[in-house]
NUVO-992670 format. One record per residue: x, y, z of N, C-alpha, C in turn; residue in three letters. Coordinates in nm, 2 decimals, decimal comma. Atoms other than C-alpha are relative to their C-alpha. Layout:
N
X:Y:Z:X:Y:Z:X:Y:Z:ALA;
...
REM end
This chain:
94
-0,12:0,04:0,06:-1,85:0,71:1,76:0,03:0,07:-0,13:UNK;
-0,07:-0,06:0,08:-1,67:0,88:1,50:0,03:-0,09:-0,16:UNK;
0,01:0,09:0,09:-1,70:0,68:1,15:0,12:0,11:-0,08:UNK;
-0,09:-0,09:0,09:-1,38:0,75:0,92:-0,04:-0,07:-0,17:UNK;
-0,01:0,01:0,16:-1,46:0,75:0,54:0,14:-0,06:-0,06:UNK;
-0,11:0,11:0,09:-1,28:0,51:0,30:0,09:0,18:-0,08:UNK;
-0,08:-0,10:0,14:-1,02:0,73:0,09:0,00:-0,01:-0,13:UNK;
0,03:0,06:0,14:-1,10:0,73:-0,26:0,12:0,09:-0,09:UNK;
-0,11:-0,05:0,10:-0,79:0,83:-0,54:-0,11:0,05:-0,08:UNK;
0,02:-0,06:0,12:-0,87:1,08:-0,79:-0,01:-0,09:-0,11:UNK;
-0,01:0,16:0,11:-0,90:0,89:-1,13:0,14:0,06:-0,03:UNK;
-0,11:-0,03:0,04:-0,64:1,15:-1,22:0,16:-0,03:0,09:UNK;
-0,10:0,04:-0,11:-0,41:1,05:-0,89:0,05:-0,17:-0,13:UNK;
-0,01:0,16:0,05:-0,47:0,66:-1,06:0,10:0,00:-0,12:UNK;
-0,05:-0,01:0,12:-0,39:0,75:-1,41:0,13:0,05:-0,02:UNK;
-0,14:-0,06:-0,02:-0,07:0,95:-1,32:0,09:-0,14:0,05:UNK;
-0,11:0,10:-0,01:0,07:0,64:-1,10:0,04:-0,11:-0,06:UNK;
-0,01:0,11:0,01:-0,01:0,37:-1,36:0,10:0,07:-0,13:UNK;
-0,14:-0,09:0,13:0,19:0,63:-1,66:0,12:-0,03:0,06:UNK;
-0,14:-0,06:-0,09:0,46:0,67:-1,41:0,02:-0,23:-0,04:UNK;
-0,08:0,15:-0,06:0,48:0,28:-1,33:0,04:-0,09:-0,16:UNK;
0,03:0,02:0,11:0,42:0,18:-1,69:0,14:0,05:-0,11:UNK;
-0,10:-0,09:0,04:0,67:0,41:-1,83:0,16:0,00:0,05:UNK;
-0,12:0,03:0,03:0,96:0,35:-1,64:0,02:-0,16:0,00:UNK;
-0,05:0,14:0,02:0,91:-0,04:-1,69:0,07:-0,02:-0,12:UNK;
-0,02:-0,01:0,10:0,92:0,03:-2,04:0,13:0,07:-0,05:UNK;
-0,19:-0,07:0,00:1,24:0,25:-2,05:0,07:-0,07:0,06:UNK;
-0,07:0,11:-0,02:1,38:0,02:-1,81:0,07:-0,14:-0,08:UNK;
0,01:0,08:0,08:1,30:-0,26:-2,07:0,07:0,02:-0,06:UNK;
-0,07:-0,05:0,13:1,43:-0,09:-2,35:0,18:-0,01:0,01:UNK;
-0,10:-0,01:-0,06:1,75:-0,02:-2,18:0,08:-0,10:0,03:UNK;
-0,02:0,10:-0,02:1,82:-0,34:-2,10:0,02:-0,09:-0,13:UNK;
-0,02:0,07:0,11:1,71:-0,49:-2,41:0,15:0,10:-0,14:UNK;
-0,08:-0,06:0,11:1,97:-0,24:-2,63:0,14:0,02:0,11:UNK;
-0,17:0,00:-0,04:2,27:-0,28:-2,38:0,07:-0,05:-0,08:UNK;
-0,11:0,02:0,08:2,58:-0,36:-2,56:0,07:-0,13:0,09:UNK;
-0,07:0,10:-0,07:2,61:-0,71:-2,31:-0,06:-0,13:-0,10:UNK;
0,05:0,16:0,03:2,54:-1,09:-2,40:-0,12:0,03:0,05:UNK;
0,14:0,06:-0,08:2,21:-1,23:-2,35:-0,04:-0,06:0,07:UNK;
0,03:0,04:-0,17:2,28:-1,41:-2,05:0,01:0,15:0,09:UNK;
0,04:-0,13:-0,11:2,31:-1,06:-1,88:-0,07:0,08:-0,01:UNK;
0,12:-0,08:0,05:2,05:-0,90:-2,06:-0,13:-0,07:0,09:UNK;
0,12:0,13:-0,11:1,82:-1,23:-1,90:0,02:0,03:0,16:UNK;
-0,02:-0,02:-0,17:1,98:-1,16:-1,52:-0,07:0,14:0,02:UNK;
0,06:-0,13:0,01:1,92:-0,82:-1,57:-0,16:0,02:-0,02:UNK;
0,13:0,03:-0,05:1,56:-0,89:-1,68:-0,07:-0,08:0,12:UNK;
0,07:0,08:-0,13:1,50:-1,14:-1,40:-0,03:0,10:0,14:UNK;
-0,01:-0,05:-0,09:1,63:-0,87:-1,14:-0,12:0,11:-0,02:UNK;
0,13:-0,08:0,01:1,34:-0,63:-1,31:-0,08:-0,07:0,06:UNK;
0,16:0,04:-0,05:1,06:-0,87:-1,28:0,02:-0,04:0,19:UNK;
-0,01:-0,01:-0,13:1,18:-0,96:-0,90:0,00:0,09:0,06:UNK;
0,03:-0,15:-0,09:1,21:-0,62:-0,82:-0,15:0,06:-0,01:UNK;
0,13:0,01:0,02:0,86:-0,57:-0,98:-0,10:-0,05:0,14:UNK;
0,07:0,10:-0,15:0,71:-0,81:-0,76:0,01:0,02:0,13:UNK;
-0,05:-0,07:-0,17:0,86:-0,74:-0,41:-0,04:0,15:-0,01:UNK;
0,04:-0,10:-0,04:0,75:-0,40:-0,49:-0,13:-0,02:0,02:UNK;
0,19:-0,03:0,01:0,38:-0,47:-0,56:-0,06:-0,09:0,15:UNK;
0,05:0,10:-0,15:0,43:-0,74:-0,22:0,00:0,08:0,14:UNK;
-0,02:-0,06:-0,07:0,56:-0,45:-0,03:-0,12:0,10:0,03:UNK;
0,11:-0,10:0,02:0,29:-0,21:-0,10:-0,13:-0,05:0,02:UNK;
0,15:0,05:-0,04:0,01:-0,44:-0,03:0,06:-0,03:0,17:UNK;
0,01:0,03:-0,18:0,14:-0,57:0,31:0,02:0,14:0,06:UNK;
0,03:-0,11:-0,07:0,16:-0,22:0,41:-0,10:0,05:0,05:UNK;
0,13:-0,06:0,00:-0,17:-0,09:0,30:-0,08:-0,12:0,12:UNK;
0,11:0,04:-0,08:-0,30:-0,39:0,48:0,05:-0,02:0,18:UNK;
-0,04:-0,03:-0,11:-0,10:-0,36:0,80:-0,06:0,13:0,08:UNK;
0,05:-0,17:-0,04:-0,24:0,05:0,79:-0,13:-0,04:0,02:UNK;
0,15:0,03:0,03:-0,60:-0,15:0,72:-0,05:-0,01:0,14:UNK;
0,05:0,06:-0,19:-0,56:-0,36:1,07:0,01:0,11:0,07:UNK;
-0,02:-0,12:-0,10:-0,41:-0,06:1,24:-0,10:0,08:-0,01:UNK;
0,14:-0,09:0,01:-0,73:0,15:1,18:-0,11:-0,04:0,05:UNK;
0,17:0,09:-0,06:-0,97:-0,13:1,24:0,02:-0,03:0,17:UNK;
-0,02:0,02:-0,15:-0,81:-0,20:1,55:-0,02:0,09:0,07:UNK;
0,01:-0,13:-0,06:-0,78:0,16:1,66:-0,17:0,04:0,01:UNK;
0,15:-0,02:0,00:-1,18:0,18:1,58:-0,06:-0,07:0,11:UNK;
0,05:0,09:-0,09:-1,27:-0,09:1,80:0,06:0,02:0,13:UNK;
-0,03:-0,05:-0,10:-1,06:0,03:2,07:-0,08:0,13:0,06:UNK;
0,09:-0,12:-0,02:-1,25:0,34:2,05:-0,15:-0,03:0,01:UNK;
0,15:0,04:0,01:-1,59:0,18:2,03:0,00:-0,06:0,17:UNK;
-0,02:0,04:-0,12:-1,49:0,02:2,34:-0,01:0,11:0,15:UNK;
-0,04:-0,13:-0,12:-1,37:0,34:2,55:-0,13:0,02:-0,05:UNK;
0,14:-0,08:0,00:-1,72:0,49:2,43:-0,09:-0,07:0,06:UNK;
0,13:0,11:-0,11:-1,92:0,17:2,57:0,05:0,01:0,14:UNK;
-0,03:-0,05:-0,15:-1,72:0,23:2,90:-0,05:0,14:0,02:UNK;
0,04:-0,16:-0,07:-1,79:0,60:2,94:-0,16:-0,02:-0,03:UNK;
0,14:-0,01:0,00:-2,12:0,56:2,84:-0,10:-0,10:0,12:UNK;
0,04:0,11:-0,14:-2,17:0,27:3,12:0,02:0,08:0,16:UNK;
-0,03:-0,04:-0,11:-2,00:0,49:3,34:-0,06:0,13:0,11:UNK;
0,06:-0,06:-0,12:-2,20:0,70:3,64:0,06:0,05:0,06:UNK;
-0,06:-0,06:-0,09:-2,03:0,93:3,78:-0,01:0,10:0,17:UNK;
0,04:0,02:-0,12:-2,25:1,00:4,08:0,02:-0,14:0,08:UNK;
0,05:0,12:-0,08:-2,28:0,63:4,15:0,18:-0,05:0,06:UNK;
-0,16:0,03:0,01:-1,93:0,56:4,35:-0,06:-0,14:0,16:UNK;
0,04:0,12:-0,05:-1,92:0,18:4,45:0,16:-0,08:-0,01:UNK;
REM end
């Protein structure tokens, strides 16, 4: 059977996505907080960040773990087909 190695991120991959994510929360923020509206729309406008925040970070995990099952499953399907061929005798016809 074929064993597939975990994928491991660079530290520099890590540290690039958390600048990136980090960075436009913060400009985002800023932007928001120095619009020229009331502070009820400053508040909606922040709510729709942190909501969007979230649904992104909910999106990004049910995926990775959707790709998780889909691998584990596909392994075990393959563990399977190798316990049949390896059962299987192809002289012996019954």
């Amino acid at each position: 059977m074929q064993t597939t190695g975990t994928q491991k991120d660079s530290l520099a991959w890590v540290i690039q996505t958390w600048a990136a994510f980090l960075l436009s929360i913060s400009m985002t923020t800023f932007g928001i907080v120095h619009l020229p509206v009331d502070s009820w729309v400053k508040g909606f406008m922040g709510m729709g960040l942190a909501f969007s925040i979230g649904s992104t970070f909910t999106l990004a995990k049910t995926t990775r773990d959707l790709h998780e099952t889909r691998k584990l499953t596909a392994r075990i399907d393959e563990a399977k087909v190798e316990k049949l061929l390896s059962q299987h005798d192809p002289l012996n016809f019954k």
